[in-house]
N, C-alpha and C positions, 0 to 999 in steps of 0.2 A: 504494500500500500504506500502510494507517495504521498510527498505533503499535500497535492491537491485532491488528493482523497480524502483527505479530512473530513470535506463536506460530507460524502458519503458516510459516517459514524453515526449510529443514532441510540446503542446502549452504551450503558457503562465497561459492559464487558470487552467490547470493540475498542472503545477510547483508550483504556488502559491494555491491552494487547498494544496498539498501537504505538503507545507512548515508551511501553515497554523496548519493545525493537529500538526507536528511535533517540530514547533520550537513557535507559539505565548505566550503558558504560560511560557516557558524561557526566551526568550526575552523579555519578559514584568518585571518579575524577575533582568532580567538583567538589562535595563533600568533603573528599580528602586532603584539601586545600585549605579547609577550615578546622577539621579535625584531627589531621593527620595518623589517623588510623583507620586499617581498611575495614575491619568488624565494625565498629562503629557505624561508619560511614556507610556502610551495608545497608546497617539496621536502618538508621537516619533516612537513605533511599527506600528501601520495604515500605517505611511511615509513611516516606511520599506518595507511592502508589497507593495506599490502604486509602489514605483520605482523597486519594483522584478519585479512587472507586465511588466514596460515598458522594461523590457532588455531581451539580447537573448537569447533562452531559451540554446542553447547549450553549449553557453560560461557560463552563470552559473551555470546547474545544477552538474557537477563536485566538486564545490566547491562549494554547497551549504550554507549550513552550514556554514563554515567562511568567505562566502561574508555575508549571514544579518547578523552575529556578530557585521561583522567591520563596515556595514553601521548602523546600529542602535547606533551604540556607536558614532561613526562621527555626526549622525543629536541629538543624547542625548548631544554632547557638543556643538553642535552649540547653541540649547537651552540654555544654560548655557552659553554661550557668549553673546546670544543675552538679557540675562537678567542681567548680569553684565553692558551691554552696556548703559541699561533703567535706 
């Protein structure tokens, strides 16, 4: 599926397959730039697809892309707060 098949998605199941293929070894990359560990950073990306799954598909797939960015990077500091916290 290319990026202009986006349009064509219309569950969550789709969206997140999707996203999967296209964005997990970036975002895991990504994460690990703020976390610097790759379990972590794993987990962090999981999180991000778990709450792709639960939103709408239509309000996200438009902005793909810089919605997991920004949520991965949000739960990658939350990690990081909640380990300064410990």
């Amino acid at each position: 599926m290319g990026v202009t098949d986006i349009e064509m998605i219309n569950t969550a199941d789709e969206l997140v397959e999707h996203a999967l293929k296209e964005y997990e070894s970036p975002l895991i990359g990504y994460a690990m730039t703020i976390l610097k560990d790759l379990e972590r950073s794993r987990d962090v990306v999981q999180d991000t697809f778990i709450r792709l799954y639960k939103q709408d598909v239509e309000k996200v797939k438009g902005g793909l892309k810089s919605w997991l960015y920004t949520v991965c990077r949000n739960r990658a500091l939350d990690v990081l707060r909640k380990e300064k916290r410990m």
